[in-house]
C-alpha positions in Angstrom: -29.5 -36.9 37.2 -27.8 -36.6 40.4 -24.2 -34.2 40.4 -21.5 -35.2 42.8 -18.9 -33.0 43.8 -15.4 -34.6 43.1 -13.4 -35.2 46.4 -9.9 -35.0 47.3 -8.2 -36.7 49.8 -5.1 -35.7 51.5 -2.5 -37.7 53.0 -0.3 -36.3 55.3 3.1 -36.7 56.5 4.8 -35.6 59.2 7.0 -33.5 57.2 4.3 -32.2 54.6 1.8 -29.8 57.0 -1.3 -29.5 55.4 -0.6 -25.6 54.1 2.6 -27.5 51.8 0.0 -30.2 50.9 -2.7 -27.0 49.6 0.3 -26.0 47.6 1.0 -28.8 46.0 -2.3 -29.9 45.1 -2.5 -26.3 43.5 0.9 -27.1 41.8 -0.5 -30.4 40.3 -4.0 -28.2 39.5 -1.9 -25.7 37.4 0.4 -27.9 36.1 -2.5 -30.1 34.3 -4.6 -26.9 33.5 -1.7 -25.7 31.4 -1.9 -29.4 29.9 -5.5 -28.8 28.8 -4.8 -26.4 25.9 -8.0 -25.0 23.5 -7.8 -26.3 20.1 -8.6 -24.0 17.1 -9.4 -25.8 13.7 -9.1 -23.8 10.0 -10.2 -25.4 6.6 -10.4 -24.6 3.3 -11.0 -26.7 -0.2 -9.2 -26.2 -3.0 -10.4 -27.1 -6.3 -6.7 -29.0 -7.3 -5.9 -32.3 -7.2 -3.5 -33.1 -4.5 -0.3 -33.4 -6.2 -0.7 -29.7 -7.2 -2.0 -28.7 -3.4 0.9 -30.5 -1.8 3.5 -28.8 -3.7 2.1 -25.1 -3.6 2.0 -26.4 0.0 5.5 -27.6 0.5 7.6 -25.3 -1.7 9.7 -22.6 0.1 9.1 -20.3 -2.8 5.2 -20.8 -3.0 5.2 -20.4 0.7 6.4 -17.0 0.4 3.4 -15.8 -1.8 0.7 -17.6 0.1 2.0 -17.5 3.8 0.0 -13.9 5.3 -2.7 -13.0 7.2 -3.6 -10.0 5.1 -2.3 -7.7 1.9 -0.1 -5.9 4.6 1.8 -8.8 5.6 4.5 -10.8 3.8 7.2 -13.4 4.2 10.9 -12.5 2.9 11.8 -16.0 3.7 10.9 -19.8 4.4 12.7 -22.9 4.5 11.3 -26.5 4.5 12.5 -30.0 5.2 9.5 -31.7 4.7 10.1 -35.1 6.3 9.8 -37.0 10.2 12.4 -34.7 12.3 12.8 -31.8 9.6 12.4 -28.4 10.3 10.4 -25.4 8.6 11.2 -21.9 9.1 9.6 -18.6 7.8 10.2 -14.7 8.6 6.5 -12.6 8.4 7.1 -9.0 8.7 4.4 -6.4 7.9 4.8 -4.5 4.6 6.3 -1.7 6.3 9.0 -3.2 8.1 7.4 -1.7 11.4 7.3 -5.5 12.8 7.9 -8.4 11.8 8.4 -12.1 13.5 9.6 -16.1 12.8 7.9 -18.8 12.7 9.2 -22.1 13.2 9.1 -26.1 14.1 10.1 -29.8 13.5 7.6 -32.0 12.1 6.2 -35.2 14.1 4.6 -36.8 10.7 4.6 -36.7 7.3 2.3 -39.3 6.0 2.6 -37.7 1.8 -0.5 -36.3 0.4 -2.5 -37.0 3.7 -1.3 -35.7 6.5 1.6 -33.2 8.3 2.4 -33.0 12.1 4.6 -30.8 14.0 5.7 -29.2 17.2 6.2 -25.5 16.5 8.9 -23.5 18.3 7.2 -22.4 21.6 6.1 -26.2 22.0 2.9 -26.0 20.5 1.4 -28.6 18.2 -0.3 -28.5 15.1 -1.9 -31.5 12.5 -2.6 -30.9 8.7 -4.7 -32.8 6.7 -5.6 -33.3 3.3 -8.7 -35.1 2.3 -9.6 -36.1 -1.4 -12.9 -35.8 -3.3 -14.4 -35.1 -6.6 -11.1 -33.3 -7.7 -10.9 -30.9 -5.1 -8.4 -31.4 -2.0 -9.6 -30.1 1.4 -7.1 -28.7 3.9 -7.8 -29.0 7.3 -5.2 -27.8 10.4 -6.1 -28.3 14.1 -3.6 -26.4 16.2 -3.1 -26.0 19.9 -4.0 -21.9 20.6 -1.2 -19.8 21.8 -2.1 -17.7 25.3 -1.3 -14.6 24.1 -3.8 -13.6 22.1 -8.0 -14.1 22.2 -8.4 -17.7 20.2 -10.9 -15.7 17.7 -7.9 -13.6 16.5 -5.6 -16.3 15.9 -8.2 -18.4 14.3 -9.1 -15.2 12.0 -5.1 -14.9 11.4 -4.4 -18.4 10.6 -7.9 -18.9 8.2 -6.5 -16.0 6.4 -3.6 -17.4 5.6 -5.4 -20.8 4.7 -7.4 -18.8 2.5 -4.6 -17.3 0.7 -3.2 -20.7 0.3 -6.5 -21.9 -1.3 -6.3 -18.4 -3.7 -2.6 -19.2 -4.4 -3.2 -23.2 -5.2 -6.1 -22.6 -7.6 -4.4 -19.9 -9.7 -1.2 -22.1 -10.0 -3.4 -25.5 -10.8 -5.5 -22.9 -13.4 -2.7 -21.8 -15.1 -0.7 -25.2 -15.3 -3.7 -26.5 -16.7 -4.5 -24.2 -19.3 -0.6 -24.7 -20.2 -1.6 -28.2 -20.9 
C-alpha cells in the first residue's frame, strides 16, 4: 500500500502575499482541529426496568443523591426541564465547602425512555441512552471531552457518577418492589 502525502494548493492574490495566505491556512487548520473534539463514552446497567431508571434519572430530587464523583462530593441543588429546549441545572460542591461548581445545559432531544441530547453550558455535547433487556436498562452517555483536564480523569469522574446512579436506581427499584 502506497502513502500519499496530502497537498495544498495556494492561490494567490495580489492583495493576499503568500505569508497572509500561511496564516490563513493555519487559521482554517486550527479552526477545524478545535472541531475534531475526543469523545469519552461511560455505561452502566441497572437491574430496573426503565420506567423506574428514567425517573431516578429525571427527578431533581433523586439527582441530588446520585449526581457525585465520590463520597466527598455532593449536589445542594438541581433543576430539570426535561423536554426539546429545556434546561437542567445542578450546583456540586465538595463536602467541605472548599470548592464547589455548576453544571448546566439545554437539551437537543428527548426521545422518552430511549434517549436524551444536550448542549451543556461551555458548548459541549453530550447523548444518553437507554437500552432495554431481560429487565435490566443499560445507560450509556457519549460526551464530547472538555480541554481542561486529561480525558482519563473526566472519564473516571463522570463513570463515578454513572455508577452512583446505577447504586441509587437499584436501591429505589429494590425497595419499591419489596413495597409491592
Amino acid at each position: 500500500m502506497t502513502q500519499t502525502t496530502p497537498k495544498i494548493a495556494v492561490i494567490t492574490h495580489p492583495e493576499f502575499d503568500l505569508d497572509t495566505a500561511s496564516l490563513y491556512c493555519h487559521s482554517i487548520i486550527n479552526q477545524q482541529i478545535k472541531l475534531i473534539m475526543e469523545l469519552i463514552t461511560v455505561t452502566t446497567t441497572v437491574n430496573a426496568p426503565i420506567e423506574k431508571v428514567w425517573e431516578v434519572w429525571s427527578n431533581p430530587i433523586h439527582i441530588m443523591h446520585w449526581n457525585n464523583a465520590s463520597p466527598d462530593w455532593q449536589t445542594t441543588f438541581a433543576e430539570n426541564d426535561l423536554q426539546k429546549g429545556g434546561r437542567f441545572s445542578s450546583r456540586m460542591e465538595a463536602k467541605d465547602g472548599s470548592v464547589g461548581f455548576d453544571f448546566w445545559g439545554v437539551y437537543d432531544k428527548v426521545k422518552q425512555h430511549e434517549q436524551i441530547a444536550y448542549t451543556m453550558g461551555d458548548g459541549r455535547k453530550a447523548n444518553t441512552s437507554f437500552t432495554v433487556a431481560d429487565g435490566s436498562t443499560t445507560v450509556t452517555t457519549v460526551f464530547e471531552a472538555e480541554r481542561e483536564n486529561p480525558v482519563e480523569m473526566q472519564k473516571t469522574g463522570w463513570q463515578a457518577i454513572l455508577d452512583n446512579f446505577k447504586i441509587h436506581a437499584d436501591w429505589q427499584y429494590s425497595c419499591h418492589h419489596r413495597l409491592r
